[in-house]
Steps between C-alpha positions, in 0.01 A plus 500: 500500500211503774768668729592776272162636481459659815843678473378640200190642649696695771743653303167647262343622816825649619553644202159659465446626860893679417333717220204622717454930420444693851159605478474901467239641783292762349225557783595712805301224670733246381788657669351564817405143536839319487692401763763608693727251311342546175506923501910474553567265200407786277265417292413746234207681460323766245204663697280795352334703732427860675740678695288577820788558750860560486742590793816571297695250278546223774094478491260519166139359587299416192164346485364280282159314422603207742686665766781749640866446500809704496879573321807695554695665214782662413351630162453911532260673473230306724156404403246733663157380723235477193791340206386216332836267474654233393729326738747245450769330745552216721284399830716592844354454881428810662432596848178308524392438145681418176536750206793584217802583537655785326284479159442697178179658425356679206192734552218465311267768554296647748238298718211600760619347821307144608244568762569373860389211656305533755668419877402426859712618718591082528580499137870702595584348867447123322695631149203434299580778295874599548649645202148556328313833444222507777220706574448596876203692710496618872533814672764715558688511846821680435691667225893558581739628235762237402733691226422770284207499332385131679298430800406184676159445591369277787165356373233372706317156323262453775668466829875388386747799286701439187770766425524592134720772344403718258705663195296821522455692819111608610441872366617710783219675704287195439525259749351102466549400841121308577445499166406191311736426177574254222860441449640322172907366512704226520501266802828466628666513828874421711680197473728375726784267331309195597247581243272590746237784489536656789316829464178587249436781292359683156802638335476811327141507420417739227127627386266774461245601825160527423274830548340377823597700797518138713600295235809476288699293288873550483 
């Protein structure tokens, strides 16, 4: 009888670690901190947040109280930058971070989009930030035309330059070349297939300028 007893205690804790639930994620944050192993077991997830980029069906960022992550869908039509949403799918790996694979979403409402945080120019070359909705301040170098109605800025944040695109091209006739600006986007950049960052830049930064003749927002 004393040797039955420990048989019997395995097969109960075999038996109970068998009916374990997969835990559903339901913070961006929580899907942007799993592993590489972890994000491609699929793990499912139900996030509510703010749409505050998109870049076609293959790309949704939304935002919410913890952190930034993203989702691709096949559902039509797409959430827009500003929908409040409801997101559900399973975790995948991306190029550098996890997010969801194709998902469903549901939209809410209409939301004010989050403030940026506030970034050193260190914040994007070390990845502090990538993926999140950043706020940026220097002086503009350059302005080149990109595709139609976007334009890539070179930014000056004291003596090194971030590049940042911009969704909506400076009003014509007004240059901002040596002018000092505040850019809000999202801080992305090019990955090679290492998962390595291998360029830096604000990706289709939206905003409003300011009235100040040397100073604008965008």
């Amino acid at each position: 009888m004393r040797l039955a007893r420990p048989v019997l205690t395995l097969a109960f804790a075999l038996a109970s670690g068998g009916a374990a639930v997969a835990q559903v994620l339901t913070k961006a944050l929580e899907v942007r901190s799993l592993s590489v192993t972890a994000a491609e077991e699929g793990r499912p997830a139900t996030l509510r947040g703010v749409v505050v980029f998109l870049e076609g069906a293959a790309a949704i960022f939304v935002q919410d109280a913890t952190a930034t992550t993203f989702f691709r869908t096949r559902q039509l039509p797409l959430p827009q930058v500003g929908d409040e949403i409801e997101v559900s799918g399973n975790t995948r790996m991306g190029l550098y971070l996890p997010g969801l694979d194709y998902s469903n979403f549901r939209i809410l409402g209409r939301a004010e989009l989050p403030p940026g945080i506030v970034a050193r120019y260190d914040d994007l070359v070390f990845s502090r930030y990538r993926y999140q909705r950043v706020t940026l301040e220097g002086i503009v170098r350059s302005i080149s035309p990109v595709e139609p109605n976007k334009s890539l800025i070179r930014l000056a944040m004291g003596s090194r330059v971030m590049e940042a695109r911009v969704e909506t091209p400076p009003q014509s006739g007004r240059s901002l070349v040596d002018h000092r600006v505040r850019l809000t986007g999202l801080a992305a950049g090019l990955i090679n297939k290492r998962r390595q960052l291998v360029q830096r830049l604000c990706g289709w930064s939206t905003g409003t300028r300011s009235r100040s003749s040397r100073r604008h927002r965008l």
